[in-house]
PyMOL Python script that loads the backbone (N, CA, C, O; Angstrom):
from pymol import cmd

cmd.read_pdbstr("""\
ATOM      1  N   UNK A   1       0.850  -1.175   0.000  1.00  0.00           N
ATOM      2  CA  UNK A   1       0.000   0.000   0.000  1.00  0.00           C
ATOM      3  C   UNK A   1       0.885   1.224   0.000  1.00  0.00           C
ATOM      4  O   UNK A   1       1.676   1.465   0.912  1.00  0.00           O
ATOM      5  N   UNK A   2       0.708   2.025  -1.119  1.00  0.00           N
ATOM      6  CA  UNK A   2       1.575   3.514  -1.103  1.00  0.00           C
ATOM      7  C   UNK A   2       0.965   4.537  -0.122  1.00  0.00           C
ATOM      8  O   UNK A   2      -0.201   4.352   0.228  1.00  0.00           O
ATOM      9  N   UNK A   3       1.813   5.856   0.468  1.00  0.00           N
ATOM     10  CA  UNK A   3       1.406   6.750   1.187  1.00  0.00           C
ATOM     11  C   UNK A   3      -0.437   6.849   0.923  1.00  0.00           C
ATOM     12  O   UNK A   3      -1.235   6.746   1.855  1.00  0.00           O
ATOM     13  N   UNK A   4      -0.851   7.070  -0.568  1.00  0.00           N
ATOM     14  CA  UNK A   4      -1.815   7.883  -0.118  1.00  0.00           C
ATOM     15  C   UNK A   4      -3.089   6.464  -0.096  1.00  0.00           C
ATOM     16  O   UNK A   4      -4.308   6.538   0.061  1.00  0.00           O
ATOM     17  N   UNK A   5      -2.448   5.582  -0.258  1.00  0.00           N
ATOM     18  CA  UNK A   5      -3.562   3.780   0.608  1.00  0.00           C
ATOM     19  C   UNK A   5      -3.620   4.292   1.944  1.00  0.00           C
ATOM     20  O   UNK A   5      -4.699   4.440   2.519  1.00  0.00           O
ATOM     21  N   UNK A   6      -2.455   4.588   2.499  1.00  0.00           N
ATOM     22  CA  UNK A   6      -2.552   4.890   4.058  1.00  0.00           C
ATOM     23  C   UNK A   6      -2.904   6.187   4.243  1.00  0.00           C
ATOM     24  O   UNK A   6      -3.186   6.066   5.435  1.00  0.00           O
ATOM     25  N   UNK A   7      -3.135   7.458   3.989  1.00  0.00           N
ATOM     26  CA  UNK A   7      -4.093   7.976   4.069  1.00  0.00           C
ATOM     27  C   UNK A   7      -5.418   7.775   4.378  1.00  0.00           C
ATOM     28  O   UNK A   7      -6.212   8.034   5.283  1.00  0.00           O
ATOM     29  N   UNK A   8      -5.373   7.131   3.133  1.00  0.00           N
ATOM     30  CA  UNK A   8      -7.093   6.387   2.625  1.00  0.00           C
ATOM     31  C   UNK A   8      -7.364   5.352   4.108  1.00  0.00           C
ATOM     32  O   UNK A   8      -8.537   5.249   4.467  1.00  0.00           O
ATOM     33  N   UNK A   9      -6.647   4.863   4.654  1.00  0.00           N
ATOM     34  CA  UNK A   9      -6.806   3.698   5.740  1.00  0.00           C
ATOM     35  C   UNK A   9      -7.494   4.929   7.176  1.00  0.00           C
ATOM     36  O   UNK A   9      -8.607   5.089   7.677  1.00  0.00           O
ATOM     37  N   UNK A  10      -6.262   5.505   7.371  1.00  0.00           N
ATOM     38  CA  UNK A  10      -6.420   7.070   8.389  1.00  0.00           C
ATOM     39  C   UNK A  10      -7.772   7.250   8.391  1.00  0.00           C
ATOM     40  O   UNK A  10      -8.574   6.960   9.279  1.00  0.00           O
ATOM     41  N   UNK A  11      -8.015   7.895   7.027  1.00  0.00           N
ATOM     42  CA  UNK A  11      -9.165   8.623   7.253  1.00  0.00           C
ATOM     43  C   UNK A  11     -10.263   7.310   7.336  1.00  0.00           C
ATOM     44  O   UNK A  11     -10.772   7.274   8.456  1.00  0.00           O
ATOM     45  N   UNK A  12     -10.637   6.484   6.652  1.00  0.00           N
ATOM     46  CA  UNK A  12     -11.112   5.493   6.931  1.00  0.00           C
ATOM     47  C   UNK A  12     -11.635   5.298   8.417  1.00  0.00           C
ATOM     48  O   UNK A  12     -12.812   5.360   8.772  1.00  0.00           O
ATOM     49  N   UNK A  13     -10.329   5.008   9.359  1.00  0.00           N
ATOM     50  CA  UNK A  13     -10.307   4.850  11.117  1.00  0.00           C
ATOM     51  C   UNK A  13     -11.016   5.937  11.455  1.00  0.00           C
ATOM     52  O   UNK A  13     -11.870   5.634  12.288  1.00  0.00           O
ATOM     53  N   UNK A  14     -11.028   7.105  11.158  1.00  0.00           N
ATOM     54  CA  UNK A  14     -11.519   8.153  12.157  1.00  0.00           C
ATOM     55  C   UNK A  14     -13.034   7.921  12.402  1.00  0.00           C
ATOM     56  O   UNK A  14     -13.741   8.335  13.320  1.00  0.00           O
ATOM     57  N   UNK A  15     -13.412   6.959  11.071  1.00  0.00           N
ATOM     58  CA  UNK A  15     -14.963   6.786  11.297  1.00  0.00           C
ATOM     59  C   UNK A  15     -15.462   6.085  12.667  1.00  0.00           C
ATOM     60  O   UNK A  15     -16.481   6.304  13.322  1.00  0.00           O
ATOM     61  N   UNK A  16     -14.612   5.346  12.840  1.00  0.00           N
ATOM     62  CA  UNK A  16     -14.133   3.998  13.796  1.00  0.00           C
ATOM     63  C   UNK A  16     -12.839   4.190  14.757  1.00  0.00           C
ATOM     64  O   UNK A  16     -12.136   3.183  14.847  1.00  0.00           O
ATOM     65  N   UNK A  17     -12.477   5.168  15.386  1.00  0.00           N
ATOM     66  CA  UNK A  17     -11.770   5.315  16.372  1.00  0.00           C
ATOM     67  C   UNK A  17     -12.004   4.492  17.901  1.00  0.00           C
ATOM     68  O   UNK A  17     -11.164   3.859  18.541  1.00  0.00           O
ATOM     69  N   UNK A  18     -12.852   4.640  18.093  1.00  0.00           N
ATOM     70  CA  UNK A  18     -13.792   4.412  19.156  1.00  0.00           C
ATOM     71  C   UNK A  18     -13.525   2.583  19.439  1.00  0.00           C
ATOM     72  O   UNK A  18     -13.002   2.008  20.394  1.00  0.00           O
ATOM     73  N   UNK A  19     -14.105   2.068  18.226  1.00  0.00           N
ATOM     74  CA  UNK A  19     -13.750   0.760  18.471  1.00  0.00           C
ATOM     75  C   UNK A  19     -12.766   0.308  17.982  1.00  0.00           C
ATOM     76  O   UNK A  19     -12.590  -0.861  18.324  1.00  0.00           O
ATOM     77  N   UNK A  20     -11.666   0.889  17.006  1.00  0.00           N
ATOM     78  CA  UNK A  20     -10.562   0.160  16.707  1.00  0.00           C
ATOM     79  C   UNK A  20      -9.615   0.348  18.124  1.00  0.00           C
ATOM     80  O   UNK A  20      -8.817  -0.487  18.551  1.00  0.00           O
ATOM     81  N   UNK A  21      -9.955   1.788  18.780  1.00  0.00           N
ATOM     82  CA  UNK A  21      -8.836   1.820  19.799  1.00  0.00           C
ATOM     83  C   UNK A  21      -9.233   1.035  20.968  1.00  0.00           C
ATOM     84  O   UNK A  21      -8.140   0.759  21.462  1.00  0.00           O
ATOM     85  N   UNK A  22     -10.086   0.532  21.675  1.00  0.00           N
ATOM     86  CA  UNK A  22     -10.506  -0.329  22.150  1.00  0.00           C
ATOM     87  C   UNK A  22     -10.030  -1.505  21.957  1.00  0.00           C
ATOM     88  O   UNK A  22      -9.867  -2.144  22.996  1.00  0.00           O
ATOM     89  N   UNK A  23      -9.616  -2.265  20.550  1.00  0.00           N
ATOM     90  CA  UNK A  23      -9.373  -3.270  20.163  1.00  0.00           C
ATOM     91  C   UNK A  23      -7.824  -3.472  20.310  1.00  0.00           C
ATOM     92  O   UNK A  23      -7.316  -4.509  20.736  1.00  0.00           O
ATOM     93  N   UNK A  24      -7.005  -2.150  19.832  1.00  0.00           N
ATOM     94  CA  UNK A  24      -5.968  -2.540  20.330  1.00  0.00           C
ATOM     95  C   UNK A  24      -5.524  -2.283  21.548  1.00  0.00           C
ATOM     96  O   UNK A  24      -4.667  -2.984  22.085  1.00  0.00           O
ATOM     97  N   UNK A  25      -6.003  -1.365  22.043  1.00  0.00           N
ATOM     98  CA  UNK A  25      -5.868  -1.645  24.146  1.00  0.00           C
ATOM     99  C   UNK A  25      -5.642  -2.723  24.281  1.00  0.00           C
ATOM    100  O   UNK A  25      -4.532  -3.206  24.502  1.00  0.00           O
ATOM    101  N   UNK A  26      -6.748  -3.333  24.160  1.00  0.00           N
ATOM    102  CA  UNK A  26      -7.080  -5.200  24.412  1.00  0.00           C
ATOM    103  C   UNK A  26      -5.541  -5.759  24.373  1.00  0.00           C
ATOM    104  O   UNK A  26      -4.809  -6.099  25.303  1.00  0.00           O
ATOM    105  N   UNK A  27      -5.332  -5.732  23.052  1.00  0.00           N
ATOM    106  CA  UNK A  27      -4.443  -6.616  22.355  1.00  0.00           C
ATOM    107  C   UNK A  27      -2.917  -6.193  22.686  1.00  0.00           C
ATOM    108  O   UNK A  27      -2.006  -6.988  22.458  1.00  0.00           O
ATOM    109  N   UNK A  28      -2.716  -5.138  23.136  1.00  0.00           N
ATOM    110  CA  UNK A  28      -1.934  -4.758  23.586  1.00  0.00           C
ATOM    111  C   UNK A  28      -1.390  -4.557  25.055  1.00  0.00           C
ATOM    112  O   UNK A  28      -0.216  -4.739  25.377  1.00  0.00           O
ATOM    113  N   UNK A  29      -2.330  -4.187  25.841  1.00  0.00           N
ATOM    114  CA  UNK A  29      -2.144  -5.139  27.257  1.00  0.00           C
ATOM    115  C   UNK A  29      -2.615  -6.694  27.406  1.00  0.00           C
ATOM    116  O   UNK A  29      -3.013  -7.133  28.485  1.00  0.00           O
ATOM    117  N   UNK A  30      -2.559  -7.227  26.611  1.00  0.00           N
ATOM    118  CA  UNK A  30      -1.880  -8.720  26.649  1.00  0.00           C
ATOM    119  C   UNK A  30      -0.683  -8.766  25.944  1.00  0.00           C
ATOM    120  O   UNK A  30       0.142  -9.452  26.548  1.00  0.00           O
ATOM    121  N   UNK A  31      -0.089  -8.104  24.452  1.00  0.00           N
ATOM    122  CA  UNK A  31       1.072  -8.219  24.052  1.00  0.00           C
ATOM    123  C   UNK A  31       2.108  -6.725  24.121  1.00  0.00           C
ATOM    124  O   UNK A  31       2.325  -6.113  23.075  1.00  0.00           O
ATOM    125  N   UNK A  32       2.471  -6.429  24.945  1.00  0.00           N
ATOM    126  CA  UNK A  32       2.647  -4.808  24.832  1.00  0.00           C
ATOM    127  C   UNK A  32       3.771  -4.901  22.817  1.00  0.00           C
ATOM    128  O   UNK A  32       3.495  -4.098  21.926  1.00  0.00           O
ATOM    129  N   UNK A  33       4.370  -5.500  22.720  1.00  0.00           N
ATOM    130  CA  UNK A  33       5.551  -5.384  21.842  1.00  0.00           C
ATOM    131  C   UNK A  33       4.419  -6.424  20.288  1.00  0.00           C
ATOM    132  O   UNK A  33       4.920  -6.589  19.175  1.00  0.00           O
ATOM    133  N   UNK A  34       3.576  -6.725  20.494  1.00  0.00           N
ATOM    134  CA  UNK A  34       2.518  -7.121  19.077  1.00  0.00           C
ATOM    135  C   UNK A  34       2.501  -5.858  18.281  1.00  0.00           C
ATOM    136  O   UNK A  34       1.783  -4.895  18.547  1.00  0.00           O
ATOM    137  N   UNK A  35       3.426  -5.934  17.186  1.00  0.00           N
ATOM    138  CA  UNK A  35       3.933  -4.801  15.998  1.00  0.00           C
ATOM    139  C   UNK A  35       2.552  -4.678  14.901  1.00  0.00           C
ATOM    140  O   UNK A  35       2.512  -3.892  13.954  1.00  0.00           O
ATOM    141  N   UNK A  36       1.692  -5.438  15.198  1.00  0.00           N
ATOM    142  CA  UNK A  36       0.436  -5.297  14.350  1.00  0.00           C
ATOM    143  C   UNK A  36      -0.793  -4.146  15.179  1.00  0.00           C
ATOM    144  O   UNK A  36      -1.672  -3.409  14.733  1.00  0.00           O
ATOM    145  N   UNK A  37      -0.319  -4.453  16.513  1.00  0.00           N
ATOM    146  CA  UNK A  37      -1.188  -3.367  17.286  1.00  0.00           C
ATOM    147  C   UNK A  37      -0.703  -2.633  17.381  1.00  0.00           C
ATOM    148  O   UNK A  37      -1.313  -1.654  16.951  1.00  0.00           O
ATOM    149  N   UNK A  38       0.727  -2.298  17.959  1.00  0.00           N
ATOM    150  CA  UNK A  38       1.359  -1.229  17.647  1.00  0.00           C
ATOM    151  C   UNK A  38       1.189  -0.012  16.561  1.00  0.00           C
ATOM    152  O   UNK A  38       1.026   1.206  16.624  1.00  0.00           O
ATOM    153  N   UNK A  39       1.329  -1.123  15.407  1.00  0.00           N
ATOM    154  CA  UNK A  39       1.316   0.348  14.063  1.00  0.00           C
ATOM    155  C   UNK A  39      -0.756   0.095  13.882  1.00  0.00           C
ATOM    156  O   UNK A  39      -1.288   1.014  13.260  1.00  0.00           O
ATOM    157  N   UNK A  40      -1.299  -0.538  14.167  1.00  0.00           N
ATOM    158  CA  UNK A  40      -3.044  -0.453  14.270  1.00  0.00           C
ATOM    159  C   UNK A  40      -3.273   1.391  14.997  1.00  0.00           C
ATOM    160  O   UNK A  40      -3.555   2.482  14.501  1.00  0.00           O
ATOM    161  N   UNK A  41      -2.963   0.890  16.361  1.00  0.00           N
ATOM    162  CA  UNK A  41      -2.670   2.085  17.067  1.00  0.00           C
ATOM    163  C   UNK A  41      -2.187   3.255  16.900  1.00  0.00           C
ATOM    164  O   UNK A  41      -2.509   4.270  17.516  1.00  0.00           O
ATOM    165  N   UNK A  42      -1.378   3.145  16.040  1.00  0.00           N
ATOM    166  CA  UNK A  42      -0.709   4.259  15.586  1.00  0.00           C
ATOM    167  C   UNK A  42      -1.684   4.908  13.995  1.00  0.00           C
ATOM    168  O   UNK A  42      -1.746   6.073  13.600  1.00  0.00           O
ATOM    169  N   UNK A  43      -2.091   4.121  13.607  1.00  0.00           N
ATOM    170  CA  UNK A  43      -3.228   4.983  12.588  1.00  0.00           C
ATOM    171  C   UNK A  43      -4.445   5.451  13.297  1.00  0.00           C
ATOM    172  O   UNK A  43      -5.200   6.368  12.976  1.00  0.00           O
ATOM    173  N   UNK A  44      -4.515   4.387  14.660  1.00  0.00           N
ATOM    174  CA  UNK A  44      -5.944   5.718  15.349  1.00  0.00           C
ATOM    175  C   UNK A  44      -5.318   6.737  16.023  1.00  0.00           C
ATOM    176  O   UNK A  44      -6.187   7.596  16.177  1.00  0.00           O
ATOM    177  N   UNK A  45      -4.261   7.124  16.522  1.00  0.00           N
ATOM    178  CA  UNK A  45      -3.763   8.326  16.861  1.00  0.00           C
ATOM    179  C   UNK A  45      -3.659   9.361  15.556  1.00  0.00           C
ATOM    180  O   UNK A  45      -3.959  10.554  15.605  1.00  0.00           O
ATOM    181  N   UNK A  46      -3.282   8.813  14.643  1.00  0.00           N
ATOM    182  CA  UNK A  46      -3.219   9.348  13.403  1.00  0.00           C
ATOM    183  C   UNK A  46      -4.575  10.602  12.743  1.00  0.00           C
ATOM    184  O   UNK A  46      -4.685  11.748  12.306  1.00  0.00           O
ATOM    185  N   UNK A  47      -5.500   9.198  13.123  1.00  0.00           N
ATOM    186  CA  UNK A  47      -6.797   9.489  12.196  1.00  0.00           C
ATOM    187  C   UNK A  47      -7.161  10.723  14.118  1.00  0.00           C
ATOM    188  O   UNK A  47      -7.977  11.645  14.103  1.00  0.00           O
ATOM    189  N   UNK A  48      -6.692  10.508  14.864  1.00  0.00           N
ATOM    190  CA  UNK A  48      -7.419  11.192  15.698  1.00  0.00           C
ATOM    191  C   UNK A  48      -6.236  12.623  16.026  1.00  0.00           C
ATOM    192  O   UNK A  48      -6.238  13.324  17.038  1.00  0.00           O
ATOM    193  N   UNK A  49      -5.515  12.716  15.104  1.00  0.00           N
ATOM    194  CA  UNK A  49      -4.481  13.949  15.138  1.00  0.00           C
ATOM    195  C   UNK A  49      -3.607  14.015  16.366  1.00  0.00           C
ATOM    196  O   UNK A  49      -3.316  15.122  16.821  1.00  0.00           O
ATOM    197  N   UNK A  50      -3.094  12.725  17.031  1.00  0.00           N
ATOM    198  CA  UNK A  50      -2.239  12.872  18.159  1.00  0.00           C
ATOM    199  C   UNK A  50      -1.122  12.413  17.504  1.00  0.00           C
ATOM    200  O   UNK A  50      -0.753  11.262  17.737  1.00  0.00           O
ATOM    201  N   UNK A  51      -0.348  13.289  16.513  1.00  0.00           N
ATOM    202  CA  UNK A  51       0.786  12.633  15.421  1.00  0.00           C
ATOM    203  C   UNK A  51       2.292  12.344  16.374  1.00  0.00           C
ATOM    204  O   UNK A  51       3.214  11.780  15.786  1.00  0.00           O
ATOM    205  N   UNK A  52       2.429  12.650  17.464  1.00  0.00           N
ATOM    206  CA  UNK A  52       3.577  12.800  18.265  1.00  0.00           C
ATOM    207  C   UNK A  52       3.108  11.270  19.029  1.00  0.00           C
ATOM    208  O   UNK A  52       3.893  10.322  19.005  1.00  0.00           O
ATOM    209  N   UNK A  53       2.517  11.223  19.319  1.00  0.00           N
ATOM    210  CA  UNK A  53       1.349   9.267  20.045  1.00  0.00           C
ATOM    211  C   UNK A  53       1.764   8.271  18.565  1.00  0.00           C
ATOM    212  O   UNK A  53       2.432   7.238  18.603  1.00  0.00           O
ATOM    213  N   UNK A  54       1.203   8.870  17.381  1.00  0.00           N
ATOM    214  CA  UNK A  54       1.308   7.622  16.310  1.00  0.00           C
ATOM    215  C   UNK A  54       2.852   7.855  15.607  1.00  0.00           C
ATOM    216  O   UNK A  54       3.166   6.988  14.790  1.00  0.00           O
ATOM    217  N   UNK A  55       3.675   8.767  15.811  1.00  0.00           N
ATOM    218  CA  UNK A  55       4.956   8.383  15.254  1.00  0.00           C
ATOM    219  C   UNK A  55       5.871   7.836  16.246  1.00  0.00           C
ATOM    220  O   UNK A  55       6.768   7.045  15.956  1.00  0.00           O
ATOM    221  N   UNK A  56       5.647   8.243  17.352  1.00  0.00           N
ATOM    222  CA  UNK A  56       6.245   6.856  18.584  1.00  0.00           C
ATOM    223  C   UNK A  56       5.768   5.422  18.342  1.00  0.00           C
ATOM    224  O   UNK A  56       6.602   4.562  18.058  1.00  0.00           O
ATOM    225  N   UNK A  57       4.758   5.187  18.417  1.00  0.00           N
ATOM    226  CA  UNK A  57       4.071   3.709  18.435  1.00  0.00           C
ATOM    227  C   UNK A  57       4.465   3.275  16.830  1.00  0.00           C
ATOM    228  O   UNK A  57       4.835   2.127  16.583  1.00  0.00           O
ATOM    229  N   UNK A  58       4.340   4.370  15.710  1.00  0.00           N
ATOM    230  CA  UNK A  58       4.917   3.161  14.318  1.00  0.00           C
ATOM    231  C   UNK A  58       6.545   2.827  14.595  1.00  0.00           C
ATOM    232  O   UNK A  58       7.055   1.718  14.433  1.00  0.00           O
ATOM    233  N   UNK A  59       7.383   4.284  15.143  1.00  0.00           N
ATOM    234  CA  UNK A  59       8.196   3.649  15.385  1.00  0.00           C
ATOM    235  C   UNK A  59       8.755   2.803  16.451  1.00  0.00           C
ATOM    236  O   UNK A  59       9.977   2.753  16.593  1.00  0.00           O
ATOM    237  N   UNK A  60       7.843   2.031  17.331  1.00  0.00           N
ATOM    238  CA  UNK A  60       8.295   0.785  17.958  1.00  0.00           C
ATOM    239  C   UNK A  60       7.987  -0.357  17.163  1.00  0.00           C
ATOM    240  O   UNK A  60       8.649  -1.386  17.025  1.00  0.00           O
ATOM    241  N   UNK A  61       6.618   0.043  16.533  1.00  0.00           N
ATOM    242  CA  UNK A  61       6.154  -1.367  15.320  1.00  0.00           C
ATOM    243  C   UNK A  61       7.842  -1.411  14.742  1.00  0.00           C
ATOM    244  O   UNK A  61       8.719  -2.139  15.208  1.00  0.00           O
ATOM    245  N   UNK A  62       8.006  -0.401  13.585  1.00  0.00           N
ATOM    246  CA  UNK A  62       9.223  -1.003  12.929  1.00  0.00           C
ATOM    247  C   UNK A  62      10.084  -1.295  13.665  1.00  0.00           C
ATOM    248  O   UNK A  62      10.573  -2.391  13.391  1.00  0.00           O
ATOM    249  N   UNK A  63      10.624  -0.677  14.722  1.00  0.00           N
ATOM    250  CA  UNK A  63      11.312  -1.013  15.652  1.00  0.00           C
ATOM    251  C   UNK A  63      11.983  -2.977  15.643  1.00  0.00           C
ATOM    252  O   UNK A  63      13.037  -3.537  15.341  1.00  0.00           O
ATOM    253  N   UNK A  64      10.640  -3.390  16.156  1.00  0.00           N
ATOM    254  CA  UNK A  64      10.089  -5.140  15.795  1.00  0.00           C
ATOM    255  C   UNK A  64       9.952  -5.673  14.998  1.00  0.00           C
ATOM    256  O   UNK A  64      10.131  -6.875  15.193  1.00  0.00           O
ATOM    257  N   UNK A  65       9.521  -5.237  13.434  1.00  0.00           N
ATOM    258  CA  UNK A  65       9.421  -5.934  12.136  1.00  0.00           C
ATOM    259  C   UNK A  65       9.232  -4.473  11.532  1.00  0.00           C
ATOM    260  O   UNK A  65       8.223  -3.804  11.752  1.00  0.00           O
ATOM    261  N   UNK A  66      10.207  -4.079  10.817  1.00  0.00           N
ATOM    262  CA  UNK A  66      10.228  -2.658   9.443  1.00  0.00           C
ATOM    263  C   UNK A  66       9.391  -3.044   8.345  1.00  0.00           C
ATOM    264  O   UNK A  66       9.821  -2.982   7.193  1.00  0.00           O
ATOM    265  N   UNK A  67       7.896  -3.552   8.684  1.00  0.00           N
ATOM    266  CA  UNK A  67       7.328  -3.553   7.472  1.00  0.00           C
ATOM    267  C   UNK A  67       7.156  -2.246   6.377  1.00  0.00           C
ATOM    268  O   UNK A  67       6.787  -1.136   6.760  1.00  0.00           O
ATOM    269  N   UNK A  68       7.446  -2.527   5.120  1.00  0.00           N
ATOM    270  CA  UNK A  68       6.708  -1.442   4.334  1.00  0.00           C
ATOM    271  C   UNK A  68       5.647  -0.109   4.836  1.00  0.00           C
ATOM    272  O   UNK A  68       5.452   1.065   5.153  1.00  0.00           O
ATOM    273  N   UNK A  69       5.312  -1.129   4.645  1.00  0.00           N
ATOM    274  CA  UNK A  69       3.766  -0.440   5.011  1.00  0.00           C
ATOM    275  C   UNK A  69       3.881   0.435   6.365  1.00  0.00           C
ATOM    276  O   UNK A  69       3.979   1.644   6.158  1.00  0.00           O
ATOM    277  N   UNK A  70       3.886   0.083   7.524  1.00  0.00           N
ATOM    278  CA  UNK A  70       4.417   0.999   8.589  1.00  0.00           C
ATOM    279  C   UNK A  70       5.994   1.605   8.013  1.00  0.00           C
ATOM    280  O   UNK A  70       5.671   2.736   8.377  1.00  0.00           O
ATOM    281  N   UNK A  71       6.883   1.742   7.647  1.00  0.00           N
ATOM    282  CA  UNK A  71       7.356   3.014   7.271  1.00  0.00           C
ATOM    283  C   UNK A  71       6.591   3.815   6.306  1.00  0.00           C
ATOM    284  O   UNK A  71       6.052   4.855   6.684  1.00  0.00           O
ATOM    285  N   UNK A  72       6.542   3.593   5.633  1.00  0.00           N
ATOM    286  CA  UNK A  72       5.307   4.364   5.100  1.00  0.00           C
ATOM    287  C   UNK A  72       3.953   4.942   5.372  1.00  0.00           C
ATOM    288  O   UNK A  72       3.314   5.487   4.472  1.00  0.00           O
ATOM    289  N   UNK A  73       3.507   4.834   6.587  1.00  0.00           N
ATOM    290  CA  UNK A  73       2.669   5.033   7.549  1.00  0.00           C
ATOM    291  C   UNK A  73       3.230   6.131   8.174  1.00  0.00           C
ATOM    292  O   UNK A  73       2.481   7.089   8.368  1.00  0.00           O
ATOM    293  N   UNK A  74       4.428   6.209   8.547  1.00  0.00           N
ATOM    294  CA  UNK A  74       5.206   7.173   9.513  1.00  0.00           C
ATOM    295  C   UNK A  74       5.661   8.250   8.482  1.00  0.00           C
ATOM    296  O   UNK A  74       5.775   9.376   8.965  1.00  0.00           O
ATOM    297  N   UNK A  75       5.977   8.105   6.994  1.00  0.00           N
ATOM    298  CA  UNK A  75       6.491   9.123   6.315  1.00  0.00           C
ATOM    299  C   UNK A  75       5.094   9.883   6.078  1.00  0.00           C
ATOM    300  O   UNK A  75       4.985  11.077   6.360  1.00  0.00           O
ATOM    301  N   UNK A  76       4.071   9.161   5.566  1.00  0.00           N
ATOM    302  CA  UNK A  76       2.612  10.116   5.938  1.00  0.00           C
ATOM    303  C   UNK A  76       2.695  11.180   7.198  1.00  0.00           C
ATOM    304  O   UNK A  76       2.828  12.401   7.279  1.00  0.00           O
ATOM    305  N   UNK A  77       2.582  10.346   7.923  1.00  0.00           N
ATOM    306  CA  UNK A  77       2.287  11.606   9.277  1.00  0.00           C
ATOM    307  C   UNK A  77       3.480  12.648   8.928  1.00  0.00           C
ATOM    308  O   UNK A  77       3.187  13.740   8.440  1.00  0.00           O
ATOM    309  N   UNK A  78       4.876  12.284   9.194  1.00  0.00           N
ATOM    310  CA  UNK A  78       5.653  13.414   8.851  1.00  0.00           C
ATOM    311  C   UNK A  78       5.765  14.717   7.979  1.00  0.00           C
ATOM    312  O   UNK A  78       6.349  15.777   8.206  1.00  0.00           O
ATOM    313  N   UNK A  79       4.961  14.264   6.830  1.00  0.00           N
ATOM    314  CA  UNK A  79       4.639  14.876   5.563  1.00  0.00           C
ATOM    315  C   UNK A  79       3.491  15.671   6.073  1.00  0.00           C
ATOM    316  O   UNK A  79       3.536  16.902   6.073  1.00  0.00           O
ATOM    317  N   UNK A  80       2.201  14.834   6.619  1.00  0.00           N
ATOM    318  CA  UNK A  80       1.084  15.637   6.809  1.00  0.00           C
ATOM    319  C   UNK A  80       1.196  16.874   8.144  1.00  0.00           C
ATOM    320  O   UNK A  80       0.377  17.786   8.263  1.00  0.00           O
ATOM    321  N   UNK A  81       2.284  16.678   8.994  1.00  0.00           N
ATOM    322  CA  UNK A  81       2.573  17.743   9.593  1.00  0.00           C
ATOM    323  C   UNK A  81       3.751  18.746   9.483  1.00  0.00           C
ATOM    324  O   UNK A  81       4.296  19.433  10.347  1.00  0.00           O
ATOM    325  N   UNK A  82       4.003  18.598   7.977  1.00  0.00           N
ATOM    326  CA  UNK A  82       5.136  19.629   7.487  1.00  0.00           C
ATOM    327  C   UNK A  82       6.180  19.058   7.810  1.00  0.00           C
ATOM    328  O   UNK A  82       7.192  19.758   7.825  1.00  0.00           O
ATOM    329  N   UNK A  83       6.256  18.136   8.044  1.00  0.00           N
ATOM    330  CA  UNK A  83       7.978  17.629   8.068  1.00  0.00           C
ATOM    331  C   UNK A  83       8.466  16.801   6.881  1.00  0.00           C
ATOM    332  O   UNK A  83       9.027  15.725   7.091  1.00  0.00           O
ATOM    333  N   UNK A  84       8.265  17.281   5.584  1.00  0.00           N
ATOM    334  CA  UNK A  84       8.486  16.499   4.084  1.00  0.00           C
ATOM    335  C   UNK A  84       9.951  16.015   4.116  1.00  0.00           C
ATOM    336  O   UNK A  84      10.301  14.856   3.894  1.00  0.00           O
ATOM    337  N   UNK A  85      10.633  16.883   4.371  1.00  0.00           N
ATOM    338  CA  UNK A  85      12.598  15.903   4.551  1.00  0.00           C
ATOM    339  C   UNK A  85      12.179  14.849   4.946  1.00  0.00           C
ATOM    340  O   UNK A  85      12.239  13.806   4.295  1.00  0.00           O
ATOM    341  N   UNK A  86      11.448  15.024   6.640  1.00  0.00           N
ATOM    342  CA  UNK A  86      11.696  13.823   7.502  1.00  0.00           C
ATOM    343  C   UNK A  86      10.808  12.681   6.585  1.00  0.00           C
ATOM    344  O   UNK A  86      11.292  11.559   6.436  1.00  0.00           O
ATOM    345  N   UNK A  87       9.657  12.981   6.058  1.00  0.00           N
ATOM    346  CA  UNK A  87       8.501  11.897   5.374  1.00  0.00           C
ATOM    347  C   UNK A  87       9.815  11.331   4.214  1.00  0.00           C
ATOM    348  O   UNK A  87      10.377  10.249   4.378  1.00  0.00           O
ATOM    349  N   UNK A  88      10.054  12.010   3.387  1.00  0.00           N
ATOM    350  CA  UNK A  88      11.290  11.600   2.319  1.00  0.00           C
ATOM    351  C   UNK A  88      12.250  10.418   2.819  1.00  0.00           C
ATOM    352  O   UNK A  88      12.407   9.327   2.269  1.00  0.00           O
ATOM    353  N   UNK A  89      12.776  10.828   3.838  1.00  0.00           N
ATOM    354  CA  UNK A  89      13.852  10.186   4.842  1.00  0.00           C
ATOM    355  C   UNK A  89      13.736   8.864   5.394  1.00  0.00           C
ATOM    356  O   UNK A  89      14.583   7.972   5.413  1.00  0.00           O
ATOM    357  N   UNK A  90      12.068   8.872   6.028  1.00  0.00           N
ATOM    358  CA  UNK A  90      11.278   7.589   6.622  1.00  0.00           C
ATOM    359  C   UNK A  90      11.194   6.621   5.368  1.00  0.00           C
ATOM    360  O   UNK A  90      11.888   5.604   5.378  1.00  0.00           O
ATOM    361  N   UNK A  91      10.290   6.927   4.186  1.00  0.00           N
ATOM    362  CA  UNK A  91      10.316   6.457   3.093  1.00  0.00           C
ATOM    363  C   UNK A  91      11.299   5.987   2.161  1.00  0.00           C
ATOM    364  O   UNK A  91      10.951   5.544   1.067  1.00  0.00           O
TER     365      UNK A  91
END
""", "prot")
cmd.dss("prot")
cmd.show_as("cartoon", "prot")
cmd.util.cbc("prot")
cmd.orient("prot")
């Protein structure tokens, strides 16, 4: 999925904040270091504009497994809050 799939995902969540973040609470106080909840989590901070919350949490996901897709998740946010070097850089 390219930057603007994950966009499209973001805005998507904001419809559904409520229960996706719920879901990964769950899943995450049973696995704190589960890199699928991690970067999950990090698109509802995203979609809910706490970009300093979702670029910590993608970067512990990659941290654990550098999928694609979560770096690219993280060069979004960077980009969408004026930090285009840093989005370039992540990407």
């Amino acid at each position: 999925m390219g930057p603007s799939g994950n966009l499209a995902t973001i805005s998507s969540l904001s419809e559904n904040c409520a229960k996706a973040e719920a879901f990964y609470r769950r899943s995450l106080a049973t696995y704190p270091n589960y890199y699928r909840a991690l970067a999950g989590m990090a698109q509802v901070r995203a979609a809910q504009k706490r970009y300093d919350e979702a670029i910590d949490l993608y970067r512990k996901a990659i941290a654990i497994l550098p999928m694609p897709e979560y770096i690219a998740g993280l060069g979004d946010i960077y980009s969408k809050i004026g930090n285009s070097a840093r989005g370039a850089q992540t990407i």
